[in-house]
C-alpha positions in Angstrom: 69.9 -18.6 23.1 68.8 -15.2 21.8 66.4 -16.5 19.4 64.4 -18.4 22.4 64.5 -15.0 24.4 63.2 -13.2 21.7 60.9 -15.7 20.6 57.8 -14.0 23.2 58.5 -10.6 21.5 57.7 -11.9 18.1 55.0 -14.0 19.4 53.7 -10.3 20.6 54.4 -8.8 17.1 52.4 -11.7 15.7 49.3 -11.3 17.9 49.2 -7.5 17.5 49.5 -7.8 14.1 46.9 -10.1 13.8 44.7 -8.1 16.3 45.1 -5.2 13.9 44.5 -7.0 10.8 40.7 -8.2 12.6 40.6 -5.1 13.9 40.6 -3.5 10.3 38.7 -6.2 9.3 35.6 -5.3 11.5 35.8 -1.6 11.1 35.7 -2.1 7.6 32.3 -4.0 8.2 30.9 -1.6 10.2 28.5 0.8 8.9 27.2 4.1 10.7 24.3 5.4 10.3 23.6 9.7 10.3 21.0 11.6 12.6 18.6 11.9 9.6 18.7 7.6 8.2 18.0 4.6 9.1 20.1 1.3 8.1 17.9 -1.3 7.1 19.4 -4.7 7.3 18.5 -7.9 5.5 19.8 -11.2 6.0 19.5 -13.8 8.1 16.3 -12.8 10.6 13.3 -10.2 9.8 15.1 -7.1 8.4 16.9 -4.7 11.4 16.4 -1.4 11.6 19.6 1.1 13.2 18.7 4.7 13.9 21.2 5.8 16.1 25.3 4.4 15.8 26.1 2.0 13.5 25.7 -1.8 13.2 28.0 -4.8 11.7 26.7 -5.9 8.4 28.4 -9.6 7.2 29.1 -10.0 3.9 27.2 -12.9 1.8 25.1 -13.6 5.0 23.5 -9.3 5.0 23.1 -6.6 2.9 21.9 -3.2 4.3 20.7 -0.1 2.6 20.1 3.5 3.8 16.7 5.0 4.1 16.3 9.0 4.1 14.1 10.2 7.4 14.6 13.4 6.0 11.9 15.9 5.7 10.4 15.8 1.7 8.6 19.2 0.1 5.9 18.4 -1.9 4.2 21.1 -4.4 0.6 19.7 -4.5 -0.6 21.2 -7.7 -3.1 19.2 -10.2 -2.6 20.0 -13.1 -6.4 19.9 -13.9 -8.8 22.4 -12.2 -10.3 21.0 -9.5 -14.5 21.7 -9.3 -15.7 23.3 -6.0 -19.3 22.8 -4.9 -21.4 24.6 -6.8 -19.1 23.5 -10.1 -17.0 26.2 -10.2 -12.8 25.3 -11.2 -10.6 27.0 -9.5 -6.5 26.6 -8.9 -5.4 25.4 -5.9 -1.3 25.1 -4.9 -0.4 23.5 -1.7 2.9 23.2 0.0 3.1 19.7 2.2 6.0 18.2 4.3 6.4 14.5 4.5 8.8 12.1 6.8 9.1 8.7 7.7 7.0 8.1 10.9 10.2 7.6 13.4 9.1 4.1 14.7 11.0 1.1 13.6 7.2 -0.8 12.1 7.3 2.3 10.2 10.6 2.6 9.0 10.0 -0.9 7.5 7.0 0.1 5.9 8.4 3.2 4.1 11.5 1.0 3.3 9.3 -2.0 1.8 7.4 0.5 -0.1 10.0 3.3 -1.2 13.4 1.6 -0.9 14.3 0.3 -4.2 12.2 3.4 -6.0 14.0 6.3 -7.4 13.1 9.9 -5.9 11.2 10.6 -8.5 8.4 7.9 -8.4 8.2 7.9 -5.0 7.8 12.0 -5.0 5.0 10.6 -8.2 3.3 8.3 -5.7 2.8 10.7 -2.9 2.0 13.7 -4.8 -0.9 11.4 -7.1 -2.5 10.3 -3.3 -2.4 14.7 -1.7 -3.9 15.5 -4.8 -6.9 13.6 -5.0 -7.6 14.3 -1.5 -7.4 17.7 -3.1 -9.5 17.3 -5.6 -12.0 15.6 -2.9 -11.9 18.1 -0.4 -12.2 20.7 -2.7 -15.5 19.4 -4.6 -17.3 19.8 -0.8 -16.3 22.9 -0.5 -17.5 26.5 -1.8 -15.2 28.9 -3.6 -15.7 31.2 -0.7 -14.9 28.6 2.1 -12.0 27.5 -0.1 -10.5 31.1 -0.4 -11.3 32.5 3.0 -10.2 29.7 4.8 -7.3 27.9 3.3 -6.1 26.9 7.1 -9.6 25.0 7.1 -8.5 23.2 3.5 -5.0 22.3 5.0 -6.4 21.2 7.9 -9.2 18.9 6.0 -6.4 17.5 3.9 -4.0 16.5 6.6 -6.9 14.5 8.1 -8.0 12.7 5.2 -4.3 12.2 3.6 -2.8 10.9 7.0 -4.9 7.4 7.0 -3.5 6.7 3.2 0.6 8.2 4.3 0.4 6.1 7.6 -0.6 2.6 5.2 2.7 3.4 3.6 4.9 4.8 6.6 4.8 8.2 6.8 3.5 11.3 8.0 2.4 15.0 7.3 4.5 17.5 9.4 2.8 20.2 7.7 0.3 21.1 4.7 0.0 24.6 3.5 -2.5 26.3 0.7 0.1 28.6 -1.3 -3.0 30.0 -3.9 -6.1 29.5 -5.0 -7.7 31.0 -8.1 -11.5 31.0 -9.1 -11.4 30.2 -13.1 -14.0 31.2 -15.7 -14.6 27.5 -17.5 -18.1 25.8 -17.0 -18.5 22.6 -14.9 -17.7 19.4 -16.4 -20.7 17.8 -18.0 
């Protein structure tokens, strides 16, 4: 008779210790997602984006993998001088800062083009687009326009650069000429 009295207790024990084990199970399945990423799930629908919390991603059926909405600096120097109007080179050094655009159709873009590239070839890709907008901008310009007003260049390239960033998913938060140096060489012939 004390085993059948007991039996509800262990019945209890059972279910909370099956409760815990699913529990466990789930949490360990959960994956949370910082202020600064987004968690890009793929599976069984169109991919999912989470920005804010967390989201269960199931084994075998989803994978999921972090995208950086952090800011990146970009030194915008070309190696090569650049040719100003009347076809003198000069130097110029910009400073720019790029993000993900924060809304999810842009999210996915960035992630479909930058997601499975290192750092470096991303940083490769961007950089190679903000200089030749450089180089473009700086070939309608004057040496005099260039140097006097480098707000007027940095505003010229975030214009033209942001049609090309937006294709890919991101945006310019800010564009800045650092130096620009007239150079002796003749034009190219």
């Amino acid at each position: 008779m004390g085993f059948i009295s007991s039996a509800p207790v262990i019945v209890a024990i059972i279910l909370a210790v099956v409760l815990l084990i699913c529990l466990r199970i789930l949490a360990g399945l959960y994956q949370k997602v910082g202020p600064n990423q987004a968690l890009i799930i793929f599976g069984m629908e169109h991919p999912n984006v989470v920005t804010d919390g967390g989201a269960i991603v199931w084994p075998m059926i989803q994978s999921a993998e972090l995208l950086s909405l952090e800011s990146m600096p970009f030194n915008v120097a070309p190696p090569q001088d650049l040719y100003a109007q009347q076809g003198v080179a000069v130097a110029v050094e910009a400073v720019a800062q790029i993000q993900v655009k924060p809304d999810t159709e842009s999210i996915l873009t960035a992630a479909e083009q930058f997601l499975r590239k290192s750092p470096g070839d991303r940083a490769n890709l961007i950089r190679l687009s903000m200089e030749a907008h450089l180089r473009g901008i700086v070939g309608q310009l004057t040496v005099e326009e260039i140097v006097k007003q480098p707000e007027m260049v940095a505003g010229r390239m975030r214009e033209n650069v942001a049609g090309d960033l937006d294709k890919i998913g991101l945006e310019v938060t800010s564009i800045t000429i650092k130096n620009v140096e007239a150079r002796t060489t003749a034009s190219p012939t």
